[in-house]
C-alpha positions as CSV (number, residue, x, y, z in Angstrom):
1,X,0.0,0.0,0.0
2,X,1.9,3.7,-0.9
3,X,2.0,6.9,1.1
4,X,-0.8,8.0,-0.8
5,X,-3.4,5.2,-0.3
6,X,-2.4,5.4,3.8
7,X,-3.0,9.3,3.9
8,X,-5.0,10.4,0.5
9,X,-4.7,14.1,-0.5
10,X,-8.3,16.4,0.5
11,X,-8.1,20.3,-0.5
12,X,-10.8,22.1,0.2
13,X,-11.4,25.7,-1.3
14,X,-9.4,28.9,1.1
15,X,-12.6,30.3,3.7
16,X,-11.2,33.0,6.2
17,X,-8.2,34.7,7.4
18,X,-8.1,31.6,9.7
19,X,-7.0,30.0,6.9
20,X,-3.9,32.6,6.4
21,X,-3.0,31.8,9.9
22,X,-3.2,27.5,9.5
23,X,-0.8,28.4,6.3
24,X,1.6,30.5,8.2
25,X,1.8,28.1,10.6
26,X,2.3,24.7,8.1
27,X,5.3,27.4,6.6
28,X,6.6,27.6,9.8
29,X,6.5,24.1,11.2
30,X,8.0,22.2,8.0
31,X,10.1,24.6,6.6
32,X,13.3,23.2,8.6
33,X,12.6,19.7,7.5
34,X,11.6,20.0,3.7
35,X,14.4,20.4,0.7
36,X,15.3,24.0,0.0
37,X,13.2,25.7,-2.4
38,X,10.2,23.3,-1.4
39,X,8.3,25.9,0.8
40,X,7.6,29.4,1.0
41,X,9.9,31.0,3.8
42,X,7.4,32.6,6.1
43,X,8.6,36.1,5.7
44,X,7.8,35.5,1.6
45,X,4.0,34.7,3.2
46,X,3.9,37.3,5.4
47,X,5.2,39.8,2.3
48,X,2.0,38.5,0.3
49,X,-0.9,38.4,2.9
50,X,0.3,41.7,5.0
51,X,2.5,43.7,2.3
52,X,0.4,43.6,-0.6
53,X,-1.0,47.1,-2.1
54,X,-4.1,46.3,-0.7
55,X,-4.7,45.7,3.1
56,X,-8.2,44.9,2.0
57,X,-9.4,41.0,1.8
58,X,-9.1,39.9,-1.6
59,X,-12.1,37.5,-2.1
60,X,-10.2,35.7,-5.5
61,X,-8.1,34.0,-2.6
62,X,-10.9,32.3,-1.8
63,X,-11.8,30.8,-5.6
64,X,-7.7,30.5,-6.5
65,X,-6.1,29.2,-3.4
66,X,-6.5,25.6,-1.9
67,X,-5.6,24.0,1.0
């Protein structure tokens, strides 16, 4: 039985700024442990969700972005 068939892949469409924060938070927790150029560096998250030229919600996250 493979990895996949143990432990199948569910992505469900991006609901809240909750959703931000559960990101941040996978960033954080697996970037020491995954190859290098694998995951975002949390300060490249951060630059998207809190830098952006808009401070306002952007509701496309929530039809583009899975997790």
């Amino acid at each position: 039985m493979g990895i996949s068939e143990q432990f199948p892949i569910i992505s469900r469409q991006f609901q809240s700024d909750d959703d931000c924060w559960k990101i941040r938070r996978l960033l954080d927790d697996t970037y020491d442990i995954t190859p290098i150029g694998f995951n975002w560096e949390v300060r490249h998250w951060d630059g998207w969700r809190f830098y952006a030229k808009t401070s306002d919600w952007n509701s496309n996250w929530e039809k583009q972005v899975r997790v």
